[in-house]
C-alpha positions as CSV (number, residue, x, y, z in Angstrom):
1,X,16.8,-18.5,-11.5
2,X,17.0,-14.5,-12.7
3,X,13.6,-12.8,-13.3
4,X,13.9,-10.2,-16.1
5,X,12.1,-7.0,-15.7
6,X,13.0,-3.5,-16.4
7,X,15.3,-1.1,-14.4
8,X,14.5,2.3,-13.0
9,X,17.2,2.6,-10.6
10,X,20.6,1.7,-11.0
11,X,23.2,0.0,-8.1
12,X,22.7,-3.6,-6.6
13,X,21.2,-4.3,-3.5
14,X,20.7,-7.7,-1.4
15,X,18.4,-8.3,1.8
16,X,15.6,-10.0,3.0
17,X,12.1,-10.0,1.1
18,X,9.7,-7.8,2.5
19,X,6.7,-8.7,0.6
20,X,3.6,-6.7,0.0
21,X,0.0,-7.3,-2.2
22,X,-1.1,-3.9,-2.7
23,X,-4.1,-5.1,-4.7
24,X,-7.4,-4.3,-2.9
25,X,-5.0,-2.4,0.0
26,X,-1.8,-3.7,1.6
27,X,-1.3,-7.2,2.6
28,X,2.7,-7.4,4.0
29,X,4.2,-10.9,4.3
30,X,6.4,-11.0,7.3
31,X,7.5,-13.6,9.5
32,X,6.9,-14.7,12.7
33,X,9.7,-16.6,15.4
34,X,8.6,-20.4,16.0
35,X,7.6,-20.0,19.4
36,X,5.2,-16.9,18.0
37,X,3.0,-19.1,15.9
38,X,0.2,-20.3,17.9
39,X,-0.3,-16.7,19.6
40,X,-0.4,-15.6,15.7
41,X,-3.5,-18.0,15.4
42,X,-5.0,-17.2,18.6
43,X,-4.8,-13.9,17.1
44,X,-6.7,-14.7,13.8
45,X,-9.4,-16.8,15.6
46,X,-10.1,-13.6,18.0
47,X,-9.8,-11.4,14.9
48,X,-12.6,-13.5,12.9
49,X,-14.8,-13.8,16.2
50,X,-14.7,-9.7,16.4
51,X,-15.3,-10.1,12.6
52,X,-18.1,-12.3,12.8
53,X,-19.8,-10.3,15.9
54,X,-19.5,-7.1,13.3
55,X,-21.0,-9.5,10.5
56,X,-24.1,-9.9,12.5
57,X,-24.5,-6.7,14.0
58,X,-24.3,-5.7,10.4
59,X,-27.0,-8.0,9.3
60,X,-29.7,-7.4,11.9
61,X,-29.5,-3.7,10.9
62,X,-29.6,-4.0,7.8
63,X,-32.8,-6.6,7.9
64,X,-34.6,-4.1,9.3
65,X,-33.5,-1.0,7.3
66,X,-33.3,-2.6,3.6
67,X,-34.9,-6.1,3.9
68,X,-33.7,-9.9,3.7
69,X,-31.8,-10.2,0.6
70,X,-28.5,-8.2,1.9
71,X,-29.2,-9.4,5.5
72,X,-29.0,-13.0,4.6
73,X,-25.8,-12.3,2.8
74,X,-24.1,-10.5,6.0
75,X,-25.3,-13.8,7.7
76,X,-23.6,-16.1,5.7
77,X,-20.5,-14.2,5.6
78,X,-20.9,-13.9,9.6
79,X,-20.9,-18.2,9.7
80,X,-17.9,-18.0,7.1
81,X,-15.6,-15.8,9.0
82,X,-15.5,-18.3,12.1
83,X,-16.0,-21.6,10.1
84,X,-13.7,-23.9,10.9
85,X,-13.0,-25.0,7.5
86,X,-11.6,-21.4,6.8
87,X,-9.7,-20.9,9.4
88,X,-8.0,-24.0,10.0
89,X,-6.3,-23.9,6.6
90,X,-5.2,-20.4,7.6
91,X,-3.9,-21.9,10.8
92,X,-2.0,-24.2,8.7
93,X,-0.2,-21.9,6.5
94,X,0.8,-19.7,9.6
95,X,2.3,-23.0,11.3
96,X,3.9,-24.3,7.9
97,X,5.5,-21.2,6.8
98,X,6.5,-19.3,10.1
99,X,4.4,-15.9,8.7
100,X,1.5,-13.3,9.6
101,X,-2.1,-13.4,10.2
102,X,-2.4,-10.8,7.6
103,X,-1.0,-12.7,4.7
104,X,-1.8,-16.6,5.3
105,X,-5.4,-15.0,5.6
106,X,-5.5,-13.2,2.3
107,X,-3.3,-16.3,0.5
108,X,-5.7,-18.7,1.5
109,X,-8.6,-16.3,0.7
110,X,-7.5,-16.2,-3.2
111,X,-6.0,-20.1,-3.4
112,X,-10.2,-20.5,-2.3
113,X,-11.5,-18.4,-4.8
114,X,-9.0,-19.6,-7.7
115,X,-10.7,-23.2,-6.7
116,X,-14.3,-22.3,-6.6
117,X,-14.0,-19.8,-9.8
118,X,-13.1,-23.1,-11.8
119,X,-16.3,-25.0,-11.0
120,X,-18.9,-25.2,-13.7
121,X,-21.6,-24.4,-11.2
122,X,-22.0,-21.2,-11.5
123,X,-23.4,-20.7,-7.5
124,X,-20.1,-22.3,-6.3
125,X,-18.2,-20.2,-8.8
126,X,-19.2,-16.5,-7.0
127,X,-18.9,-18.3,-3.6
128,X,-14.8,-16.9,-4.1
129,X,-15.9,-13.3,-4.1
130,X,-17.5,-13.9,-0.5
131,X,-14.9,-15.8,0.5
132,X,-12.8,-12.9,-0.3
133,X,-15.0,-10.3,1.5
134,X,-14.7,-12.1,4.3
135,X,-11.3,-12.4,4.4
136,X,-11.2,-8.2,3.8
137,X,-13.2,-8.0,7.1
138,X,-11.1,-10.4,9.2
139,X,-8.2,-8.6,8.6
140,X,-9.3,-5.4,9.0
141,X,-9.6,-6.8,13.0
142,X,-6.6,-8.1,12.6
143,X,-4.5,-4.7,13.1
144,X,-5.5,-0.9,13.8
145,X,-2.7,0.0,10.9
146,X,-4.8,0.8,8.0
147,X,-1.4,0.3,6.2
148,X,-1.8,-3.9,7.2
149,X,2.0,-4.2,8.6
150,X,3.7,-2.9,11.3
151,X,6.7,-0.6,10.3
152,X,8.8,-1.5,13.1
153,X,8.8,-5.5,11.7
154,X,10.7,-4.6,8.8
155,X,14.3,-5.3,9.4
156,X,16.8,-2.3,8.0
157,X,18.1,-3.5,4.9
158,X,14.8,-5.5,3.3
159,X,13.9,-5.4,-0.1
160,X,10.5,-4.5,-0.9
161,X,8.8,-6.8,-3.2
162,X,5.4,-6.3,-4.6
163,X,3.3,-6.3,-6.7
164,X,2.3,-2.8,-7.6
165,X,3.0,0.6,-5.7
166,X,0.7,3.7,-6.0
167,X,1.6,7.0,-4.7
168,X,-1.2,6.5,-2.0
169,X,1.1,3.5,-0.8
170,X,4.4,4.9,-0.9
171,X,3.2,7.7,1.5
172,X,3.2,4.9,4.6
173,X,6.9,3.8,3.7
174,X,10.0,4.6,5.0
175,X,12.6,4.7,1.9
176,X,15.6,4.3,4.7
177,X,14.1,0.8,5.8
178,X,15.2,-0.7,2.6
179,X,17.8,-1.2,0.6
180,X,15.7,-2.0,-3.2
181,X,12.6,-2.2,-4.7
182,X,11.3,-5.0,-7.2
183,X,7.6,-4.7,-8.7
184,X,5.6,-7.3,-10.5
185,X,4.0,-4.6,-12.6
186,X,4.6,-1.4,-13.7
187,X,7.2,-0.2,-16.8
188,X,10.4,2.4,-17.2
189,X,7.6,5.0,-17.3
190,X,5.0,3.8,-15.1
191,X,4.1,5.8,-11.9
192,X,5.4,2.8,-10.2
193,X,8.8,3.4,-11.8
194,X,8.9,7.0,-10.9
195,X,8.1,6.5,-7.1
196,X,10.8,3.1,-7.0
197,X,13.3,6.0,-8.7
198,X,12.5,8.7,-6.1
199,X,13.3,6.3,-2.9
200,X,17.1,6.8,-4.6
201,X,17.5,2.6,-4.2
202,X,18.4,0.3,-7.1
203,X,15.2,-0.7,-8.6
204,X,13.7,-3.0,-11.1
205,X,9.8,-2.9,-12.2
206,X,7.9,-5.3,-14.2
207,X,9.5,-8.7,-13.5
208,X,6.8,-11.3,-14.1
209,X,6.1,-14.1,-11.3
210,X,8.4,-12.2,-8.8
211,X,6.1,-12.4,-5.9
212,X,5.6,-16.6,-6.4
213,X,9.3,-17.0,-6.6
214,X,10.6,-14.6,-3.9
215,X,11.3,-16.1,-0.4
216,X,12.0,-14.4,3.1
217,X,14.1,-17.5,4.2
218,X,17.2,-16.5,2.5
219,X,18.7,-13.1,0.5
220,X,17.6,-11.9,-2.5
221,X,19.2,-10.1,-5.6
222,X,18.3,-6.9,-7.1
223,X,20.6,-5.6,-9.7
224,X,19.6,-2.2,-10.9
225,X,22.2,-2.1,-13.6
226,X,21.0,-4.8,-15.3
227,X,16.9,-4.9,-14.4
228,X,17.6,-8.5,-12.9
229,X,16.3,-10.0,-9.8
230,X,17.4,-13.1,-8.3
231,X,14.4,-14.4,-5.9
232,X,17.4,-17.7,-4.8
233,X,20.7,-16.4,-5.9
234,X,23.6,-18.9,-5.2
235,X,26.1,-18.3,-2.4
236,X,28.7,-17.7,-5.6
237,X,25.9,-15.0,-6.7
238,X,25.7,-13.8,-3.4
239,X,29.5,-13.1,-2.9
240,X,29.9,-11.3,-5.8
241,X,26.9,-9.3,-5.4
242,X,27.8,-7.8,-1.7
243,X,31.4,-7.1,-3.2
244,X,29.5,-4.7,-6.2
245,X,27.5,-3.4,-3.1
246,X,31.0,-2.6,-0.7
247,X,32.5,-1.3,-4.0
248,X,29.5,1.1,-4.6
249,X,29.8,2.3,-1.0
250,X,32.9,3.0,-1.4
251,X,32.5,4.7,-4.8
252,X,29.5,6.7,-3.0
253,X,31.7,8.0,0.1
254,X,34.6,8.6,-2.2
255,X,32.0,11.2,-4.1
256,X,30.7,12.6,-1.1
257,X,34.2,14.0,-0.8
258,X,34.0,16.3,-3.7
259,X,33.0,19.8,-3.9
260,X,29.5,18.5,-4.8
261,X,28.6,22.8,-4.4
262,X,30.0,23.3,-8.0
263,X,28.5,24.8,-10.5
264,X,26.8,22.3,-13.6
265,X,27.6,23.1,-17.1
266,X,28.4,22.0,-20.3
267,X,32.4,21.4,-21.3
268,X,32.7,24.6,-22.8
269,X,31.1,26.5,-19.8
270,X,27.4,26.7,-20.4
271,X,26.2,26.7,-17.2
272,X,23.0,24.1,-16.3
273,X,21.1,24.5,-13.5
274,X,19.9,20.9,-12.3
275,X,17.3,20.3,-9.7
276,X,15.3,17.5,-8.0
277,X,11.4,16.2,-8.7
278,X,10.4,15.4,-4.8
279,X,7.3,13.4,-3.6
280,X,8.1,13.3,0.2
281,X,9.6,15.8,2.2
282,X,12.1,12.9,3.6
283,X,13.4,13.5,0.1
284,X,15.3,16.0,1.1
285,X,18.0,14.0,2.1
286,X,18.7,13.0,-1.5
287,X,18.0,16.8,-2.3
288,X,21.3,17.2,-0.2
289,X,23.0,13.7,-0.9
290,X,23.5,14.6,-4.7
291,X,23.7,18.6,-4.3
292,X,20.8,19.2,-6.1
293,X,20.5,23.2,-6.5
294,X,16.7,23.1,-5.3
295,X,13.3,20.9,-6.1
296,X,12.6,22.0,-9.6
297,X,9.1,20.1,-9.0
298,X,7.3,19.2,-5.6
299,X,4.1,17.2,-6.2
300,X,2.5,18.2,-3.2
301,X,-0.2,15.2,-3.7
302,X,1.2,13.4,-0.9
303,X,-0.1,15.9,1.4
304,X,-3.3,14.7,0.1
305,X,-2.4,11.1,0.5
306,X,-1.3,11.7,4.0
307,X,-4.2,13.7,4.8
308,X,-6.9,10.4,4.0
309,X,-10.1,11.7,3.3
310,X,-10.5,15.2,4.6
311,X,-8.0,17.3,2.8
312,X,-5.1,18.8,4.9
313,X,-5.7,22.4,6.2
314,X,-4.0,25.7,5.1
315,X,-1.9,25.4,8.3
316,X,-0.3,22.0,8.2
317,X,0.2,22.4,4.4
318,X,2.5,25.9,5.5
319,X,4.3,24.1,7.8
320,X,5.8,21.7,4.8
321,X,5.9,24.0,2.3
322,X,8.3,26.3,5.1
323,X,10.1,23.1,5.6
324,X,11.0,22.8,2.2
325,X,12.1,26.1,1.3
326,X,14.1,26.4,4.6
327,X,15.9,23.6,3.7
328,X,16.9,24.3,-0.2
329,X,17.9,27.7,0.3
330,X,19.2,29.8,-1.4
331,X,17.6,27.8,-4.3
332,X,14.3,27.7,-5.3
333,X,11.3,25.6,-4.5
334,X,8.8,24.9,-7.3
335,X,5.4,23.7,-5.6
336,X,2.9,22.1,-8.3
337,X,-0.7,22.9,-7.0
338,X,-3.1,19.4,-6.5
339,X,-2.7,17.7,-9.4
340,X,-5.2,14.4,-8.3
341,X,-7.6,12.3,-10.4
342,X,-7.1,11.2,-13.9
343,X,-5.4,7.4,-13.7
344,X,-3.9,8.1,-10.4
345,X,-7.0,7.7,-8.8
346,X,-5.4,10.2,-5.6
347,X,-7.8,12.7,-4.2
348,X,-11.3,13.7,-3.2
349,X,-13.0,13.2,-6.9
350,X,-17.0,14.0,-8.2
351,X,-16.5,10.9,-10.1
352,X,-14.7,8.3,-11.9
353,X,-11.6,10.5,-14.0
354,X,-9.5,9.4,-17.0
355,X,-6.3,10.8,-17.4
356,X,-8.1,13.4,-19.7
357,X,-10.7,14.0,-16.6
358,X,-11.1,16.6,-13.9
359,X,-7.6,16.9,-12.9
360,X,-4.7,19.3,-12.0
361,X,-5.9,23.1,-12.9
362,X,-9.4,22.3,-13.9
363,X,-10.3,20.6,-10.4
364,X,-8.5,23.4,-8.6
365,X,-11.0,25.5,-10.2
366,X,-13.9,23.5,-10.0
367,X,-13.1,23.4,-6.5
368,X,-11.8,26.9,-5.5
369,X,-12.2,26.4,-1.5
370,X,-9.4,23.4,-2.4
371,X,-7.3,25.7,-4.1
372,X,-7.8,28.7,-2.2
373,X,-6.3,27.0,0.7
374,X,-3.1,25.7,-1.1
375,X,-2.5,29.0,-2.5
376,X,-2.9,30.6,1.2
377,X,-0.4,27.9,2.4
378,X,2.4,28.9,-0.2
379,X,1.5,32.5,0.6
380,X,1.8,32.3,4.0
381,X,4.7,29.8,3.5
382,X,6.6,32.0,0.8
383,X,8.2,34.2,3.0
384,X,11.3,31.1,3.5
385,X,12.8,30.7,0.2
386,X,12.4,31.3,-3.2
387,X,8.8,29.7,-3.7
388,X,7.6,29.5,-7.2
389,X,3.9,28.6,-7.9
390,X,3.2,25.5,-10.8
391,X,-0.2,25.1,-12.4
392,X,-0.9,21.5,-14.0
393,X,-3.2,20.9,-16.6
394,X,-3.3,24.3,-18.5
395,X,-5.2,24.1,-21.2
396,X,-6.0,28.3,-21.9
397,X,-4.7,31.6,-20.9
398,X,-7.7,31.8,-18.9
399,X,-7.3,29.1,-16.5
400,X,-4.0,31.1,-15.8
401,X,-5.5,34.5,-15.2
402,X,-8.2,33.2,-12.6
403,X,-5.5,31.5,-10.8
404,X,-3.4,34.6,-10.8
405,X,-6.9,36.3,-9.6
406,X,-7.0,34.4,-6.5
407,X,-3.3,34.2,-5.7
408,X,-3.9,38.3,-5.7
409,X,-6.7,38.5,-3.7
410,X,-5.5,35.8,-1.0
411,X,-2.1,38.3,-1.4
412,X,-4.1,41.2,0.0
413,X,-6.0,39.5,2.8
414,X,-2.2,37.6,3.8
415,X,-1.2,41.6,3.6
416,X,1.5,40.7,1.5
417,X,2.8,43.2,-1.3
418,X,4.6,40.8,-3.5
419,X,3.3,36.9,-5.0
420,X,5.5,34.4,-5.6
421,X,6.3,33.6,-9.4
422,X,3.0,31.8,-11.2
423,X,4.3,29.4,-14.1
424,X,2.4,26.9,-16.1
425,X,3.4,23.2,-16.7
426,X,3.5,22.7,-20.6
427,X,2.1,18.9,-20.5
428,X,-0.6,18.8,-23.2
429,X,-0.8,19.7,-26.7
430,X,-3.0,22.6,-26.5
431,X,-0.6,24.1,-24.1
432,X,2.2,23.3,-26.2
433,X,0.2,25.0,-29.3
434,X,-1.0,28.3,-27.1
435,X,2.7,28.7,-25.7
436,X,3.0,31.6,-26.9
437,X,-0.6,33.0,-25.8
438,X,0.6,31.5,-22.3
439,X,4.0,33.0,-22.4
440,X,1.9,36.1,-22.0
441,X,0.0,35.1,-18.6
442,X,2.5,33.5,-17.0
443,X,5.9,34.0,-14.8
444,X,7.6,30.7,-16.2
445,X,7.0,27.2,-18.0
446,X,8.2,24.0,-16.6
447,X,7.6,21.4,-19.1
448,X,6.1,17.8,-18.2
449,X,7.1,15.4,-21.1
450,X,5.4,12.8,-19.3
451,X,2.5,13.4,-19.8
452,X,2.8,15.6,-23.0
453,X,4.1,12.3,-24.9
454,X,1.7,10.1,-23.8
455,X,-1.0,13.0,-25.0
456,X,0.6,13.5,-28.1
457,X,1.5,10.2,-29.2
458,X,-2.1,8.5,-27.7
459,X,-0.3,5.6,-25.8
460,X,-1.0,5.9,-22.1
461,X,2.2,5.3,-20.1
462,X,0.6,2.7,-17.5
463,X,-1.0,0.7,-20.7
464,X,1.5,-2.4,-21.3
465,X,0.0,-2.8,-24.9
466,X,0.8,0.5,-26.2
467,X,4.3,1.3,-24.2
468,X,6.2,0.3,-27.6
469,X,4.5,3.5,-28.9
470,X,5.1,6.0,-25.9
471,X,8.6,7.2,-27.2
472,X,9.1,10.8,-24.6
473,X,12.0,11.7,-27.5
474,X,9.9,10.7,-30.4
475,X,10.0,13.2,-32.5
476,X,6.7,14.8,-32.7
477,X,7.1,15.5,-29.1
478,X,11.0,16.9,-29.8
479,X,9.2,19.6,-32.1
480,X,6.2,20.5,-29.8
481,X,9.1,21.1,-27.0
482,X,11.3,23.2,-29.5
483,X,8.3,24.9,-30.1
484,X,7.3,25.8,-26.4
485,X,11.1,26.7,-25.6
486,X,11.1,29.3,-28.5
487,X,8.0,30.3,-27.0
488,X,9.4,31.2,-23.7
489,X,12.4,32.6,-25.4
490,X,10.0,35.3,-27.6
491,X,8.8,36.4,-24.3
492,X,11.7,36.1,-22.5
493,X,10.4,34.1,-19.3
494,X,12.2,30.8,-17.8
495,X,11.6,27.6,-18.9
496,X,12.2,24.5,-17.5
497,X,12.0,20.5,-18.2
498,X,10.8,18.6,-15.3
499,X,9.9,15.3,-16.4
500,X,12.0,12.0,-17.4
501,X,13.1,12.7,-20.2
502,X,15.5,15.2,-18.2
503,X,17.0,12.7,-16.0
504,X,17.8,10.4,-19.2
505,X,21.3,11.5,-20.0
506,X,21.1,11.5,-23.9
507,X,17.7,13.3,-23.4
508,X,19.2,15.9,-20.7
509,X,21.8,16.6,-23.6
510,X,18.9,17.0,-25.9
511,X,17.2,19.6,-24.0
512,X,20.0,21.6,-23.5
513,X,20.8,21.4,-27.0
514,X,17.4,23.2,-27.7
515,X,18.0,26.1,-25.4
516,X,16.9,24.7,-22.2
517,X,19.2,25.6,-18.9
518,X,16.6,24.0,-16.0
519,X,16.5,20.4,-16.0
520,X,14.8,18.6,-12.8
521,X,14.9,14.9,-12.1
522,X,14.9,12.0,-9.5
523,X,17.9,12.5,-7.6
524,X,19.3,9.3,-8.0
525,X,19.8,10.7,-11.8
526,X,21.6,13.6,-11.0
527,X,25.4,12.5,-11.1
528,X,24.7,10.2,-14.6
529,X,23.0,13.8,-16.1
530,X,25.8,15.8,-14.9
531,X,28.7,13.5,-16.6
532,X,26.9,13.7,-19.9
533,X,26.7,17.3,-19.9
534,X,30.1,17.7,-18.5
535,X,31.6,15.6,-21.7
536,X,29.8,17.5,-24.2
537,X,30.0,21.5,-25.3
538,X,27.1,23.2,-25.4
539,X,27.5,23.7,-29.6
540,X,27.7,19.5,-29.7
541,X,24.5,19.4,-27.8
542,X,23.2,21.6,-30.4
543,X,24.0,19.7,-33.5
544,X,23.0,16.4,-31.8
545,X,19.1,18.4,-31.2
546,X,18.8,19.4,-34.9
547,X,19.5,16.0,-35.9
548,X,16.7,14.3,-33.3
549,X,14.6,17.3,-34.1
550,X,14.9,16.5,-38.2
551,X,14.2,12.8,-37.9
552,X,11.2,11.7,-38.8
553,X,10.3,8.4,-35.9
554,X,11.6,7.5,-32.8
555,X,13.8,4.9,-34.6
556,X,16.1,7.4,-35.8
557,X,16.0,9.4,-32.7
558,X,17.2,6.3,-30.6
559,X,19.9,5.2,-33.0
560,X,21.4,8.6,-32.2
561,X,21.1,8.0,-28.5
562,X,23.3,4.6,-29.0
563,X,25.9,6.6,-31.3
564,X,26.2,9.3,-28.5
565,X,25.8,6.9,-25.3
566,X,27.3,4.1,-26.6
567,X,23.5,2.2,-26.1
568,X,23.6,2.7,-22.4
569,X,20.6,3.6,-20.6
């Protein structure tokens, strides 16, 4: 049976499920040899004593700090966790399907709380939310990694199946451990789809009921190309699925044999100058794989991931941002300072943030000591390569002169004569509208049409409801781009495009048909831009971005993308 969803990543891959819940923190299902099973449920029952014990320590402190009410509760949840009519059906599931503690524990846990939510008694009916708590605190005795799986179970060559991925999760993976991704959730332009697309593995998001139907017994199907996944592919399907995979090895060595150094342009010579978006610094090795000239953005959030709560210090932020510029040079680096909060829910916060909250440039500045230290790092750090500083979130000129304040005062107590280049990401409209003022303040723009379409067309990217209105080439967001390249142009500064809509081929055409000569993209993306440009002179590409620039919906924008593409994606 083939589960439709949406691809992110193209190729074919076949392996093993590896599958996570990443609702309410990880939950990996992995499994477990025959003659591992009943040390698996010695291991729960200890877990769930040491869990209990904790349960009633709890409760006895808390009956004398706050009072009965929330003692009783810690009680009850205390008799729960070592109840034999838990466990045992946890016991069960570990015998009958060969798997983790970790997993039979939290499946039971919600097939419980799906039952008791259906009563008509309303008492029985919030009995599954403790049933669920107490499930949280068994396994959190179950292992010391707060990821929930051990790394070294996976087998090489697993897909991972789940059903979400946040940034915060990717950081504890190990892109080399698999060979694809499927997702439950997410869309082409969710955050989801942009981390599955940065691993460089064939990827497809957004396939409903994958995580019922998938199985670890046998091989699965994921087929990038077409946004398929088979959870129980025949051995016919198999067969012809590993012979797409061999012949896309070999297509992949062949290309590794080419002068990958060579310059990027147009057909008639314009020259491009393509670079990757980076999350993780193991990245790199797709930075190399497809010769990209340089990371045109590094979202250094994962430092922050990695760092838990406390933020990481000046000196282990250097050390990456060394190792980065070390490795891309003579290219440059672009680092984009914390850009946490807003939807993404990543970072220390003051409080609960929409994706029109305290984020990017306006935390930095509402917490200086933060930025202070990330600006020392690249300082410190900007002796390597050819570092350039990017600012998210500019609203005003003066958000960009008080950053330029402290990157020249942390200058002088560094003892360093020259800063690196200070640019601005052009990623909402009042940027867009003040490009000009900006142009002013700043070294260089980088343009995020991420999050400048979503802002000018009001459909949030993550929101399944509205995704038929979030259009990145729609037309009102062509014209607000035009309008920030001519910008740069009028004060003769760089400008750059780092979001999606740059690693889309017809889109990478359209940018460079409005002037722009930066693109930067997933690596993965990089050979399918570079074709398109290749095929096209640079006075093509031109005509082709007045047309999208004079329509007047996306309709008529993506009708020219099927004339010029042939309706490939």
């Amino acid at each position: 049976m083939a589960l439709r969803g949406e691809s992110v990543s193209g190729g074919i891959a076949v392996g093993r499920a590896v599958m996570l819940r990443t609702r309410h923190g990880w939950v990996a299902r992995l499994p477990i040899l025959p003659e591992n099973v009943e040390s698996e449920c010695a291991r729960l029952r200890a877990a769930a004593a040491r869990g209990s014990a904790k349960l009633s320590a709890l409760a006895e402190e808390s009956a004398a700090a706050i009072g009965g009410d929330l003692a009783s509760i810690l009680s009850a949840h205390a008799m729960i966790a070592i109840d034999p009519t838990f466990l045992k059906p946890v016991e069960r599931r570990i015998r009958r399907e060969q798997i983790n503690a970790e997993w039979a524990l939290r499946a039971t846990a919600e097939e419980i709380r799906e039952r008791l939510a259906g009563s008509s008694d309303p008492v029985f009916s919030a009995r599954g939310e403790d049933i669920l708590e107490v499930a949280r605190s068994i396994a959190s005795e179950l292992s010391e990694n707060p990821q929930g799986f051990d790394k070294d179970a996976i087998e090489p060559g697993a897909i991972l199946v789940a059903d979400d991925l946040s940034p915060a999760q990717a950081v504890g993976l190990d892109p080399e451990q698999f060979a694809g991704i499927a997702l439950e959730r997410g869309g082409v332009h969710s955050h989801a789809a942009i981390i599955a697309r940065s691993f460089g593995l064939p990827a497809v998001v957004g396939v409903a009921g994958l995580l019922d139907l998938a199985g670890r017994r046998r091989p699965m199907i994921v087929d990038g190309d077409r946004g398929v996944v088979e959870p129980a592919p025949s051995r016919p399907q198999l067969r012809r699925a590993l012979e797409r995979v061999s012949q896309n090895r070999e297509r992949e060595a062949a290309a590794s044999r080419v002068d990958r150094r060579r310059v990027r342009s147009t057909s008639d010579g314009t020259r491009i100058a393509v670079r990757a978006n980076v999350e993780l610094p193991a990245e790199l090795k797709a930075v190399e794989r497809f010769a990209a000239e340089g990371i045109g953005l590094f979202r250094s959030e994962f430092l922050y991931l990695a760092a838990g709560e406390r933020p990481p210090t000046a000196a282990d932020q250097e050390a990456v941002y060394a190792g980065l510029l070390t490795a891309c040079r003579p290219h440059p680096v672009v680092v984009r300072t914390y850009d946490l909060g807003g939807e993404k829910g990543w970072g220390p916060r003051d409080r609960e943030a929409s994706a029109l909250g305290l984020r990017g440039i306006r935390h930095s500045l509402a917490h200086p000591e933060l930025f202070r230290d990330q600006l020392r790092a690249l300082l410190r750090a900007s002796g390597k390569g050819a570092l350039r500083i990017l600012l998210p979130m500019v609203s005003s000129p003066a958000e960009v002169t008080v950053a330029r304040r402290y990157l020249a005062e942390l200058a002088a107590e560094e003892h360093l004569t020259e800063t690196p280049p200070l640019g601005v990401m052009i990623e909402i409209p009042a940027a867009a509208v003040l490009a000009a003022e900006l142009a002013a303040v700043s070294d260089f723009f980088s343009i995020g049409t991420n999050d400048l379409a979503q802002y000018v067309l009001a459909a949030e990217r993550t929101d399944a409801s509205v995704a038929a209105y979030y259009q990145p080439a729609a037309p009102a967001v062509l014209r607000m781009i035009k309008w920030t390249i001519d910008a740069a142009k009028e004060k003769d500064i760089p400008i750059a495009v780092c979001g999606e809509l740059a690693g889309d081929p017809f889109g990478a055409g359209l940018l460079a048909g409005m002037g722009v000569r930066d693109l930067s993209m997933s690596p993965v993306l990089i050979p399918r831009v570079e074709e398109f440009l290749a095929a096209h002179a640079c006075s093509e590409l031109e005509t082709l971005a007045a047309e999208a620039l004079a329509c007047s919906c996306a309709e008529g924008v993506r009708s020219l993308s099927d004339r010029w593409t042939g309706g490939k994606r």
